[in-house]
Chimera marker file (.cmm) of the C-alpha trace (Angstrom):
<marker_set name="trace">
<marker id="1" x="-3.672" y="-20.288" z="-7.011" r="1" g="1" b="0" radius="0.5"/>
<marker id="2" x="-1.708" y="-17.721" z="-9.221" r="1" g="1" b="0" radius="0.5"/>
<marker id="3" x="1.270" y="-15.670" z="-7.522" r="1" g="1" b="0" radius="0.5"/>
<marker id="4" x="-0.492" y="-11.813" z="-6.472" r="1" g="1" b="0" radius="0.5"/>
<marker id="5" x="1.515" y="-9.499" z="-8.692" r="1" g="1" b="0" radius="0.5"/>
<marker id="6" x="3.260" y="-6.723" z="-6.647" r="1" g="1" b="0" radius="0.5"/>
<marker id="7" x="4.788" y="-3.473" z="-7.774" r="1" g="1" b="0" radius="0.5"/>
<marker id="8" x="7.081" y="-1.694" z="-5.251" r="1" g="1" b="0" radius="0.5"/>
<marker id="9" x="7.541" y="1.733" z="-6.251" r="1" g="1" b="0" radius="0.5"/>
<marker id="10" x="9.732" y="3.657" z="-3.311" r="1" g="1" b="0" radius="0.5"/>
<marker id="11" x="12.764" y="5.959" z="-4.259" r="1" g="1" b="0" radius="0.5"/>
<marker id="12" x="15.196" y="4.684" z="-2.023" r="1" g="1" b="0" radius="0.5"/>
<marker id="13" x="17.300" y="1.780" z="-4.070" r="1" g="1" b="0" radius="0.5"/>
<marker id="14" x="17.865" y="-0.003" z="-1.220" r="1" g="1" b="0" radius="0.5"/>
<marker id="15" x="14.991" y="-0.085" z="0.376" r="1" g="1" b="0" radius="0.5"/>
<marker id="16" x="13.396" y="-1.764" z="-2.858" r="1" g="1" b="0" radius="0.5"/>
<marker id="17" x="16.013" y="-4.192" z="-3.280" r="1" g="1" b="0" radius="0.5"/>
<marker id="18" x="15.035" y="-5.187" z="0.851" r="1" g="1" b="0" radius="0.5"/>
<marker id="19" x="12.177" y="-5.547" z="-0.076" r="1" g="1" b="0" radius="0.5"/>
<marker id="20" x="12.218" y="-7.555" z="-3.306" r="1" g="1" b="0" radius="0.5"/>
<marker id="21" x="14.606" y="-9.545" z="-1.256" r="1" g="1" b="0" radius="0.5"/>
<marker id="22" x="11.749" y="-10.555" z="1.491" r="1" g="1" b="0" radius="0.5"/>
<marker id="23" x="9.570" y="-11.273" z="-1.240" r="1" g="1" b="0" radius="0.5"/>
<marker id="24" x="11.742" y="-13.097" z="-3.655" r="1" g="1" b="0" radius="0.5"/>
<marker id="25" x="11.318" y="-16.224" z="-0.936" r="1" g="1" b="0" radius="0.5"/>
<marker id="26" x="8.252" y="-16.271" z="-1.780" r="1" g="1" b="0" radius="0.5"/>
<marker id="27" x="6.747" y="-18.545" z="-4.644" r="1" g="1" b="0" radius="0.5"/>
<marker id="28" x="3.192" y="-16.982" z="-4.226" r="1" g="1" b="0" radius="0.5"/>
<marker id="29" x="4.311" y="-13.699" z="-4.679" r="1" g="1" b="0" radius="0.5"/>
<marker id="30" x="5.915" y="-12.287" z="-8.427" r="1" g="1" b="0" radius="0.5"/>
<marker id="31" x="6.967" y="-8.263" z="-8.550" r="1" g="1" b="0" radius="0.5"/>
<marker id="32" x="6.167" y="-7.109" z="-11.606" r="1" g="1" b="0" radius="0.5"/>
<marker id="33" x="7.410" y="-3.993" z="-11.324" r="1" g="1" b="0" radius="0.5"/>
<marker id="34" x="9.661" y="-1.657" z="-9.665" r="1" g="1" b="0" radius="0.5"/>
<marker id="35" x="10.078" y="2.415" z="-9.776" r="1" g="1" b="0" radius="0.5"/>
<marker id="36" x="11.363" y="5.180" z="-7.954" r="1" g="1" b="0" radius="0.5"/>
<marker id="37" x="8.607" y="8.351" z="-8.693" r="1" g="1" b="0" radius="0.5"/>
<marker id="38" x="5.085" y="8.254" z="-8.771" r="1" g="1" b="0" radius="0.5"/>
<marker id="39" x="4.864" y="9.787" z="-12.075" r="1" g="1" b="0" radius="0.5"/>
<marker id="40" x="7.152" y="5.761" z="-13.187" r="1" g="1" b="0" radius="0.5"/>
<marker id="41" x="4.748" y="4.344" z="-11.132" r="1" g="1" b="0" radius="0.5"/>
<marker id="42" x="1.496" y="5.155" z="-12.933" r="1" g="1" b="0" radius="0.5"/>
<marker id="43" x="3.117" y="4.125" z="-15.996" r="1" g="1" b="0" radius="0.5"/>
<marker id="44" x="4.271" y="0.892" z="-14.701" r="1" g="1" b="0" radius="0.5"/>
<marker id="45" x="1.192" y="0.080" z="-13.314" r="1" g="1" b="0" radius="0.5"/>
<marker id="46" x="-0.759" y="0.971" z="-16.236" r="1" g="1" b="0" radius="0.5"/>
<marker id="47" x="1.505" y="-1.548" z="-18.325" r="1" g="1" b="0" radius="0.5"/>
<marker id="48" x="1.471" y="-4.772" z="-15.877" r="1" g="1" b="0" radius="0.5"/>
<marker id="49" x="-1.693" y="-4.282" z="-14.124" r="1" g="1" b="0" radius="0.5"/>
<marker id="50" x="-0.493" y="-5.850" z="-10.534" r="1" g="1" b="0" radius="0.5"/>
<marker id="51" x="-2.704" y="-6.862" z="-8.372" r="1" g="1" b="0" radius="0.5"/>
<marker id="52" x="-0.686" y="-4.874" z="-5.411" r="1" g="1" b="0" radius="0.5"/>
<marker id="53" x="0.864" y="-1.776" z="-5.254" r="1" g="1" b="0" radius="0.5"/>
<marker id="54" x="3.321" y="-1.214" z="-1.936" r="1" g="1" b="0" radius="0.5"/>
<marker id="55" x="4.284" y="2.555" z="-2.219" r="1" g="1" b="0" radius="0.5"/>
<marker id="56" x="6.074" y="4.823" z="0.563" r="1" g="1" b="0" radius="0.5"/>
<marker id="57" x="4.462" y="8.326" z="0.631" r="1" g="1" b="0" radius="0.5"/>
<marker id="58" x="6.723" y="10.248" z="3.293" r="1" g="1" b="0" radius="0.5"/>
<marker id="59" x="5.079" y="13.628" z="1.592" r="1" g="1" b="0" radius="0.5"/>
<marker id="60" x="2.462" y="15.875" z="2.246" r="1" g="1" b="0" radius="0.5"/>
<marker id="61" x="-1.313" y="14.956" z="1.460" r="1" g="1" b="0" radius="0.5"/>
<marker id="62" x="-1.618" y="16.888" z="-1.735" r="1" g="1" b="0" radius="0.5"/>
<marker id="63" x="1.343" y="15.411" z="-3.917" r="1" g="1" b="0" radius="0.5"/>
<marker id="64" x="0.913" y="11.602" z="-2.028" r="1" g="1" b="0" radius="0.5"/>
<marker id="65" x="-3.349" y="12.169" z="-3.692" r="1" g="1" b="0" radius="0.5"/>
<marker id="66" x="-1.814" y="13.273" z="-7.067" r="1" g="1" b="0" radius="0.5"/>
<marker id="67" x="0.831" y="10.100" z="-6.896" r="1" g="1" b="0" radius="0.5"/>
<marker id="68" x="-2.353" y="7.708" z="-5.845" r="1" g="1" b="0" radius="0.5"/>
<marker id="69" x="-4.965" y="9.464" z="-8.055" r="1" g="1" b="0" radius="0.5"/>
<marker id="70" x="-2.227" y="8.254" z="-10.882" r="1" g="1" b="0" radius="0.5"/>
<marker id="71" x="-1.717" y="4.781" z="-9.561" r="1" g="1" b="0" radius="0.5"/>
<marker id="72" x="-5.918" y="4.360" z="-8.935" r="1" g="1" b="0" radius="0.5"/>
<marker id="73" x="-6.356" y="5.802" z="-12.495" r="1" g="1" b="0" radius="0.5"/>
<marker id="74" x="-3.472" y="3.657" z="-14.525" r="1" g="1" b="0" radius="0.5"/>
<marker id="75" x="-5.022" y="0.427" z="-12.590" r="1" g="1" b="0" radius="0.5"/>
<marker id="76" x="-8.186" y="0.878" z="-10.517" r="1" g="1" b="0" radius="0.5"/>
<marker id="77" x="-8.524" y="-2.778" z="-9.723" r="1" g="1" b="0" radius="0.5"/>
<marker id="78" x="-4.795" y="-2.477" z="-7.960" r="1" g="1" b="0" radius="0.5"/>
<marker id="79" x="-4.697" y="-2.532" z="-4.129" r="1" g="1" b="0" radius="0.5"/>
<marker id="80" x="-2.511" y="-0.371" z="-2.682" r="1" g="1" b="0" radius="0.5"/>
<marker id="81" x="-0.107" y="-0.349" z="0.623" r="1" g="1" b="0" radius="0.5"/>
<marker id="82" x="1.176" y="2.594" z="1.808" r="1" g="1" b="0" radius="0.5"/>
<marker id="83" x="4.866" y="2.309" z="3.580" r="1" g="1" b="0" radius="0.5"/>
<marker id="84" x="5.551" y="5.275" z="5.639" r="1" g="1" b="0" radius="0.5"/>
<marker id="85" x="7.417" y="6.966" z="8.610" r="1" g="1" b="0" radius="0.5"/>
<marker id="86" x="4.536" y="9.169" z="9.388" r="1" g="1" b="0" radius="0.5"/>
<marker id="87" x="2.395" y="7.935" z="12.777" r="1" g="1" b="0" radius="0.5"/>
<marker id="88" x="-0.210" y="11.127" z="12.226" r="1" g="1" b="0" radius="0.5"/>
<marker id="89" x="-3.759" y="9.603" z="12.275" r="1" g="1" b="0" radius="0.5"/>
<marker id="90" x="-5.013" y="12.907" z="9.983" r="1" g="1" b="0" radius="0.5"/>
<marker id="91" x="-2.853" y="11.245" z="7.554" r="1" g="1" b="0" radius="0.5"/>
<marker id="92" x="-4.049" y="7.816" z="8.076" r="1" g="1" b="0" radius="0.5"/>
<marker id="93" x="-7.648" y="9.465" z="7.232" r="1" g="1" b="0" radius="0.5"/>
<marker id="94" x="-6.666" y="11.413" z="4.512" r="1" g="1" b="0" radius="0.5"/>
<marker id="95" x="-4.951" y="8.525" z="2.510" r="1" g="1" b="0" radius="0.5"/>
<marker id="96" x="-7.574" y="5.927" z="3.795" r="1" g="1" b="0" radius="0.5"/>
<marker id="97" x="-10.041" y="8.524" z="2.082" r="1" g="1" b="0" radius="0.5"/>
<marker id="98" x="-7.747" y="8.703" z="-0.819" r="1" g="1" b="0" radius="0.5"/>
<marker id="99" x="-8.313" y="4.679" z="-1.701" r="1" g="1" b="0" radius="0.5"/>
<marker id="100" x="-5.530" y="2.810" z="0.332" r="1" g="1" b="0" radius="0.5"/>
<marker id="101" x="-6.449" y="-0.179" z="0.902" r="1" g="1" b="0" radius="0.5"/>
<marker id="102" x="-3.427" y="-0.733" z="3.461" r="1" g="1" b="0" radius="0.5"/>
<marker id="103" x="-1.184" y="1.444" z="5.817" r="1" g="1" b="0" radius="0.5"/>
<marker id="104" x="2.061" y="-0.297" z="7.509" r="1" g="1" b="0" radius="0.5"/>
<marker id="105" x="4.659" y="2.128" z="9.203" r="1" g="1" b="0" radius="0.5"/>
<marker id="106" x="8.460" y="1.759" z="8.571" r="1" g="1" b="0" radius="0.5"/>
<marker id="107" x="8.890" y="0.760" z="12.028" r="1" g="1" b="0" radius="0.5"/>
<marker id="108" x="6.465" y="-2.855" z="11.098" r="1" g="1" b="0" radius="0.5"/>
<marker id="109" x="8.536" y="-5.894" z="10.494" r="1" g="1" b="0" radius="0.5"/>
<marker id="110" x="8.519" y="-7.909" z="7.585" r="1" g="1" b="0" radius="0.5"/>
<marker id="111" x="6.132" y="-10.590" z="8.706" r="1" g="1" b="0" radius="0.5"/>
<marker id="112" x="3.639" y="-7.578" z="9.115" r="1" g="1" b="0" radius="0.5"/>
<marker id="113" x="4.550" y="-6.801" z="5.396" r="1" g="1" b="0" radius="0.5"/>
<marker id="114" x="3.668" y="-10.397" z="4.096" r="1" g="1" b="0" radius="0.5"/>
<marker id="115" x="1.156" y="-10.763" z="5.953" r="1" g="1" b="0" radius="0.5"/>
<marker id="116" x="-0.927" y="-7.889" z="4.577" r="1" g="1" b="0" radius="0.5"/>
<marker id="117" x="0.462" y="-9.091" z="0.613" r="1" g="1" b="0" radius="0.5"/>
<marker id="118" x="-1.345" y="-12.372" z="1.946" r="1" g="1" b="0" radius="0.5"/>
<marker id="119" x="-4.857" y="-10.501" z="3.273" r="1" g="1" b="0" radius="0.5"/>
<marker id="120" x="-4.921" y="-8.302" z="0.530" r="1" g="1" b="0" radius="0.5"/>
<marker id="121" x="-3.920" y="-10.827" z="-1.952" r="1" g="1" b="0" radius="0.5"/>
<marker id="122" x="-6.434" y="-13.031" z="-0.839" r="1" g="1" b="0" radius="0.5"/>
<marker id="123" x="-9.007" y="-10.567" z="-1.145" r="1" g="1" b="0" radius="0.5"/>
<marker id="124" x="-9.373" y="-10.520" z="2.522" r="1" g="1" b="0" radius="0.5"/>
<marker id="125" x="-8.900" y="-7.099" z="3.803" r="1" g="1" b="0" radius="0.5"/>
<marker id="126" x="-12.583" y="-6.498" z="2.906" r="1" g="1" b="0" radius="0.5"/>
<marker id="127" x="-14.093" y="-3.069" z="3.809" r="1" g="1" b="0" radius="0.5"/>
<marker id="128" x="-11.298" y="-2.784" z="6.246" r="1" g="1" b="0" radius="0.5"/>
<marker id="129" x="-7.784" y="-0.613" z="5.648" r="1" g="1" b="0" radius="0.5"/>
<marker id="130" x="-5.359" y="-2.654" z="7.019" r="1" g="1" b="0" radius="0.5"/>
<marker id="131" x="-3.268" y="-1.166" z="9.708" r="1" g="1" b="0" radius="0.5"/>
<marker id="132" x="-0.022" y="-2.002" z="11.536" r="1" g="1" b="0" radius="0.5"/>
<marker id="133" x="1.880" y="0.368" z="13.447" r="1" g="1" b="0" radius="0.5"/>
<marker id="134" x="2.969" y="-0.122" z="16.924" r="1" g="1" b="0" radius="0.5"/>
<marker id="135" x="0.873" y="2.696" z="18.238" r="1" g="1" b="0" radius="0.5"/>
<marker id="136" x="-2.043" y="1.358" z="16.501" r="1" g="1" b="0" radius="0.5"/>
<marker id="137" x="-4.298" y="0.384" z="19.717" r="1" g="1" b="0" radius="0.5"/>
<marker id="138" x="-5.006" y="4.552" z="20.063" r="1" g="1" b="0" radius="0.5"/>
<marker id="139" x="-6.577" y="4.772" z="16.818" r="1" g="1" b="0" radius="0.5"/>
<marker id="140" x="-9.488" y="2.070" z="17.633" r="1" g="1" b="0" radius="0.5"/>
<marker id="141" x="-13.364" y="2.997" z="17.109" r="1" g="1" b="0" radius="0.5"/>
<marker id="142" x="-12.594" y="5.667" z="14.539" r="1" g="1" b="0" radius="0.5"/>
<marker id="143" x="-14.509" y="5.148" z="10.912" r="1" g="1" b="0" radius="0.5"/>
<marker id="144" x="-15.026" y="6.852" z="8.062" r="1" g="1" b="0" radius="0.5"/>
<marker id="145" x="-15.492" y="6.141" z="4.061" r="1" g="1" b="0" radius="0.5"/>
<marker id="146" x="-12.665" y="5.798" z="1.730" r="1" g="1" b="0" radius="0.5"/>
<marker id="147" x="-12.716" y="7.306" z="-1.614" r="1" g="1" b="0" radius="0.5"/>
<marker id="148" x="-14.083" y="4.216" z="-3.230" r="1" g="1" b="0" radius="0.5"/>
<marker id="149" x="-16.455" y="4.659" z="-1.440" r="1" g="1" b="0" radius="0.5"/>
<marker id="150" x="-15.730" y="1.333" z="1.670" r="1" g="1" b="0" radius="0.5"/>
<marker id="151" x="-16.509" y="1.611" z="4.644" r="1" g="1" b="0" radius="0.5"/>
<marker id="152" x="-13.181" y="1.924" z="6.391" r="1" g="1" b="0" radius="0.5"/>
<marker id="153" x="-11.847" y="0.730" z="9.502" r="1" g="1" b="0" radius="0.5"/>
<marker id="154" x="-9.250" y="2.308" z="11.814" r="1" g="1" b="0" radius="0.5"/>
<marker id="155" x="-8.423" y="-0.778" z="14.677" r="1" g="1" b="0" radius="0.5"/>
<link id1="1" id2="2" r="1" g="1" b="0" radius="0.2"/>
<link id1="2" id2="3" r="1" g="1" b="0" radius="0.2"/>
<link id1="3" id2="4" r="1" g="1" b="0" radius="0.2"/>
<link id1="4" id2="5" r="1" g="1" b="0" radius="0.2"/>
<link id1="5" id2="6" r="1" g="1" b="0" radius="0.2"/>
<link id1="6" id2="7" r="1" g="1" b="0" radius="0.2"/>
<link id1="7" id2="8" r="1" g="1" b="0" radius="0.2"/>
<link id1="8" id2="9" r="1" g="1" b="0" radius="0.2"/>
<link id1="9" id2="10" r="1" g="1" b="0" radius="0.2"/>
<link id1="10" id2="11" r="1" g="1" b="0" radius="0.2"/>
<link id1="11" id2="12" r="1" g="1" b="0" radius="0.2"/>
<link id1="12" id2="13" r="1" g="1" b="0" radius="0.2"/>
<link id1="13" id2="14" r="1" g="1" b="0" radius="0.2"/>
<link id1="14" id2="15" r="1" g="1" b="0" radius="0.2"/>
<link id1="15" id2="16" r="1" g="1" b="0" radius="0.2"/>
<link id1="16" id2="17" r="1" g="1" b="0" radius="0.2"/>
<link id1="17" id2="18" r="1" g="1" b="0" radius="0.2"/>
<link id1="18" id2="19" r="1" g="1" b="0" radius="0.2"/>
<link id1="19" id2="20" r="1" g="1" b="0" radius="0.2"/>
<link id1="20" id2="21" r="1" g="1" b="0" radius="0.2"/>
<link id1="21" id2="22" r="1" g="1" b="0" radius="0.2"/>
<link id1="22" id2="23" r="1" g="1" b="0" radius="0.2"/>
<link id1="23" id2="24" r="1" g="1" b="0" radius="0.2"/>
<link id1="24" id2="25" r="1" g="1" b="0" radius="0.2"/>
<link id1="25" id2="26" r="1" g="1" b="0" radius="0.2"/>
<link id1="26" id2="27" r="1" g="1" b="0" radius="0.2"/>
<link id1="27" id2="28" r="1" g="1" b="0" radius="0.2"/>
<link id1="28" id2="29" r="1" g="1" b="0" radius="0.2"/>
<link id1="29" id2="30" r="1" g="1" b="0" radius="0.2"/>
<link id1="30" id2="31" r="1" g="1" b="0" radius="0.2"/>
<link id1="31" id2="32" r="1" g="1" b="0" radius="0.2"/>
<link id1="32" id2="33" r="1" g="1" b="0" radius="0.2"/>
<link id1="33" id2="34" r="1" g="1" b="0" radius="0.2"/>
<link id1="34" id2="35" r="1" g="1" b="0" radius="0.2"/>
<link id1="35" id2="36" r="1" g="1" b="0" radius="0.2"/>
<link id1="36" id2="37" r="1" g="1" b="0" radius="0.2"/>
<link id1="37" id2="38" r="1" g="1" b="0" radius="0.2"/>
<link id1="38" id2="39" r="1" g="1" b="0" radius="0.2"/>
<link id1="39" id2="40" r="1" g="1" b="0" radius="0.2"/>
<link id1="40" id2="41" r="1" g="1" b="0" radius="0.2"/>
<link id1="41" id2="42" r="1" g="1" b="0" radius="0.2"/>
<link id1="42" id2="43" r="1" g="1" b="0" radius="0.2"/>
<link id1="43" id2="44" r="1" g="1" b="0" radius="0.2"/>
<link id1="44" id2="45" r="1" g="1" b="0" radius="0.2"/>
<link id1="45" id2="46" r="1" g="1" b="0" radius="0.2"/>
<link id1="46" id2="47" r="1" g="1" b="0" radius="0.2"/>
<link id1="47" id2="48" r="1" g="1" b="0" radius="0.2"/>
<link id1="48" id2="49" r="1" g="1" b="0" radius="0.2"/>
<link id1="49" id2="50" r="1" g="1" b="0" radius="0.2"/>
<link id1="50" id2="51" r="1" g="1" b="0" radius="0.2"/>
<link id1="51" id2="52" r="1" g="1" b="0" radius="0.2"/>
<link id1="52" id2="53" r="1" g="1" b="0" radius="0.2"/>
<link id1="53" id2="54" r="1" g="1" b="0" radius="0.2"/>
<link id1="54" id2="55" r="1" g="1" b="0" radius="0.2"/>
<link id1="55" id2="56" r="1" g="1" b="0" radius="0.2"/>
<link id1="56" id2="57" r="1" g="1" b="0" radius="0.2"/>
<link id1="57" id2="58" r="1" g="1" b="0" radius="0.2"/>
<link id1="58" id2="59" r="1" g="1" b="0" radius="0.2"/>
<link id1="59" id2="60" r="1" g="1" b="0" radius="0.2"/>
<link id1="60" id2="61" r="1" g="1" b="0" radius="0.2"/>
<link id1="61" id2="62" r="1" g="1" b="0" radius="0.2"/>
<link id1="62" id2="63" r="1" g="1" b="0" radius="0.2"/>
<link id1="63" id2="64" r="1" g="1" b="0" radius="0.2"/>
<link id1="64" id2="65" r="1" g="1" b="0" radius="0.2"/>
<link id1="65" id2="66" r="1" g="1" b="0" radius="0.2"/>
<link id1="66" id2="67" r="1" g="1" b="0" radius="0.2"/>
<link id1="67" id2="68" r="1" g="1" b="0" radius="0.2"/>
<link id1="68" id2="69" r="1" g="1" b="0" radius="0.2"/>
<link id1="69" id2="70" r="1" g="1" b="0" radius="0.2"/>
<link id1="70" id2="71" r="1" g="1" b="0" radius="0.2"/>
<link id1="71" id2="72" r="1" g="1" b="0" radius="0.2"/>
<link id1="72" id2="73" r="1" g="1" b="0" radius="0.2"/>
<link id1="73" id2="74" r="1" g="1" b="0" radius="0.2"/>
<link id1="74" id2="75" r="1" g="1" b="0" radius="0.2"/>
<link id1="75" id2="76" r="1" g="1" b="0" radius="0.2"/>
<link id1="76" id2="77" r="1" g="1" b="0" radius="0.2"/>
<link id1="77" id2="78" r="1" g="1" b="0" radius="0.2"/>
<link id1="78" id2="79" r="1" g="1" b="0" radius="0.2"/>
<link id1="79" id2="80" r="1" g="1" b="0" radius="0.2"/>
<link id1="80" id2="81" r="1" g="1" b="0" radius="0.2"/>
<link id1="81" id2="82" r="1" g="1" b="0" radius="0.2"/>
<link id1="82" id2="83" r="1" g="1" b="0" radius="0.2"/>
<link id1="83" id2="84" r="1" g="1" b="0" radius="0.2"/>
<link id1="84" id2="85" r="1" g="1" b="0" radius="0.2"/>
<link id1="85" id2="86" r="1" g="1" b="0" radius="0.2"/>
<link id1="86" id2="87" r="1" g="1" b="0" radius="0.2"/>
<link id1="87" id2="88" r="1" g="1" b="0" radius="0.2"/>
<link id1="88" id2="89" r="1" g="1" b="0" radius="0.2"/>
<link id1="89" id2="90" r="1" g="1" b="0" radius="0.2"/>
<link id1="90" id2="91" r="1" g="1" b="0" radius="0.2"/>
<link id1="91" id2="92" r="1" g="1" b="0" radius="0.2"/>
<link id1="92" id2="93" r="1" g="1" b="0" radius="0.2"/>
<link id1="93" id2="94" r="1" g="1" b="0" radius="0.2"/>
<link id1="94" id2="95" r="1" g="1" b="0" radius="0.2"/>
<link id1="95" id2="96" r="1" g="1" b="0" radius="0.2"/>
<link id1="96" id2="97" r="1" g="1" b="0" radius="0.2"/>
<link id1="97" id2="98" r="1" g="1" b="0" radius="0.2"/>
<link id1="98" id2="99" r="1" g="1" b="0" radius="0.2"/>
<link id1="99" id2="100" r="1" g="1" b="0" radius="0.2"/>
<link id1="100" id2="101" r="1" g="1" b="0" radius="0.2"/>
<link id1="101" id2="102" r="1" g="1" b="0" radius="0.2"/>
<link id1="102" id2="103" r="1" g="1" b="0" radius="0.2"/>
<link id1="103" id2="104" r="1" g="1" b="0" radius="0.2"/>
<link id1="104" id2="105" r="1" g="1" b="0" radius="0.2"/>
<link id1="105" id2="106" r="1" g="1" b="0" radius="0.2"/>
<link id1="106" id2="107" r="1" g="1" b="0" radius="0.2"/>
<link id1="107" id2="108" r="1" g="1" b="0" radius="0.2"/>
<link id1="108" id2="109" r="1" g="1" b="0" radius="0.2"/>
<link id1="109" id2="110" r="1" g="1" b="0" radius="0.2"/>
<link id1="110" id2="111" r="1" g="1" b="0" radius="0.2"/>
<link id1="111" id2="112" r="1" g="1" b="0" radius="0.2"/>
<link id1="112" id2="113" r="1" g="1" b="0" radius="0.2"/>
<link id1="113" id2="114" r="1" g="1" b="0" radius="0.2"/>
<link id1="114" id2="115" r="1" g="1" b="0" radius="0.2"/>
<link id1="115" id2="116" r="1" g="1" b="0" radius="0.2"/>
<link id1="116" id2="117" r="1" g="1" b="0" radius="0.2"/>
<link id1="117" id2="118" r="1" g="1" b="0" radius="0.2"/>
<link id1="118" id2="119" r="1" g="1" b="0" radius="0.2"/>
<link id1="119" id2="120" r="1" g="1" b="0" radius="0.2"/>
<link id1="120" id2="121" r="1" g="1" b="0" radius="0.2"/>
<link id1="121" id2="122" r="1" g="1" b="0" radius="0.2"/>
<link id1="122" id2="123" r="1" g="1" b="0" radius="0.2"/>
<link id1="123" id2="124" r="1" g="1" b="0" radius="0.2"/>
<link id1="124" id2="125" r="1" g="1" b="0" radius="0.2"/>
<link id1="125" id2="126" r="1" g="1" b="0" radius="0.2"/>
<link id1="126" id2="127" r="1" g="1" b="0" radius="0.2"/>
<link id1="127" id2="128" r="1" g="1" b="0" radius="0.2"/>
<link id1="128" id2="129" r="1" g="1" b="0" radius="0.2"/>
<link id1="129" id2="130" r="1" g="1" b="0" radius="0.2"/>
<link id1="130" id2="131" r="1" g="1" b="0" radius="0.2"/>
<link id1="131" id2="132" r="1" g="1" b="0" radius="0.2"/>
<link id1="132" id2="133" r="1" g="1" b="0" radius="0.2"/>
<link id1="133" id2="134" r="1" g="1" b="0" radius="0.2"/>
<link id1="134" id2="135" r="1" g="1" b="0" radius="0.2"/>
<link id1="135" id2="136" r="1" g="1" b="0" radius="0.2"/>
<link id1="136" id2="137" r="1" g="1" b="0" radius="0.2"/>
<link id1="137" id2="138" r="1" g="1" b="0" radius="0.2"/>
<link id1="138" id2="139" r="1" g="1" b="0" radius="0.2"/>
<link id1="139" id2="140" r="1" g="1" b="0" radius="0.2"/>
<link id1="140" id2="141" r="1" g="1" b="0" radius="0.2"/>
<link id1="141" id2="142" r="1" g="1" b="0" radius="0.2"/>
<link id1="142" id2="143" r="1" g="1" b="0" radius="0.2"/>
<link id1="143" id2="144" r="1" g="1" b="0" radius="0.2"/>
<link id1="144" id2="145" r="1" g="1" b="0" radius="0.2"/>
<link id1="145" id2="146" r="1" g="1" b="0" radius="0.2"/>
<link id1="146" id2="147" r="1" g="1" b="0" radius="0.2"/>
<link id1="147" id2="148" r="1" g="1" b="0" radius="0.2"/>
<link id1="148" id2="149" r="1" g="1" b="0" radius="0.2"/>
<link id1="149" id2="150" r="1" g="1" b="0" radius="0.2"/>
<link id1="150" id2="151" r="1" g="1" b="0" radius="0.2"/>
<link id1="151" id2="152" r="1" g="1" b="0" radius="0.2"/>
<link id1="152" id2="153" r="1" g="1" b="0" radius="0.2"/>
<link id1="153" id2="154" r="1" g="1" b="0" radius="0.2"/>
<link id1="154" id2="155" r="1" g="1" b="0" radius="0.2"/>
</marker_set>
């Protein structure tokens, strides 16, 4: 089975290098790419096609859609994970409806990180976003439909 291509794109240095850390350990994981604004990002992605996309989007809803809209566009076969601080479940929603195909809060460890590169690599996160935040046993029962159209899970 072929490594799942990840690009990190977050504009803290550090928290990057953390993370290509974690996943340098890993032989079934290759980054591909990193970069620090979402405008880099699009590029990037357009260039290497990954097959994942971890991004942090700390920002309000109209510039994190114009930072996705560019990552969908450059590569719409690219899943994407959002990293954030924000525990708002209007912004779960709106980026859910926006394409995500995974939210994990800052707060999640790193086995929560790997293990969503392994669903999502895998192709199994299905219709589902992926969610893991502590509070994340509030948000159970809600659905709605994500902009590609998926039926999308909040549980």
């Amino acid at each position: 089975m072929p490594a799942v291509r990840v690009h990190l794109a977050d504009d803290r240095v550090v928290f990057r290098e953390g993370l290509e850390t974690i996943l340098a350990s890993r032989e079934d994981v290759e980054v591909v790419g990193r970069s620090s604004t979402g405008e880099e990002a699009a590029t990037l992605v357009e260039q290497t096609k990954p097959d994942l996309v971890i991004t942090q989007l700390d920002m309000e809803l109209q510039r994190a859609k114009g930072i996705l809209s560019g990552i969908l566009e450059a590569s719409p076969d690219s899943k994407i994970i959002v990293l954030t601080m924000f525990d708002n479940l209007h912004y779960l929603k709106a980026l859910s409806k926006m394409g995500i195909d995974a939210y994990i809060h800052k707060s999640s460890s790193s086995k929560d990180v790997v293990a969503t590169i392994d669903a999502l690599g895998r192709d199994q996160g299905g219709d589902n976003v992926v969610l893991s935040m502590p509070w994340s046993g509030w948000a159970r029962g809600l659905w709605g439909r994500s902009r590609r159209g998926r039926r999308r899970c909040w549980c």
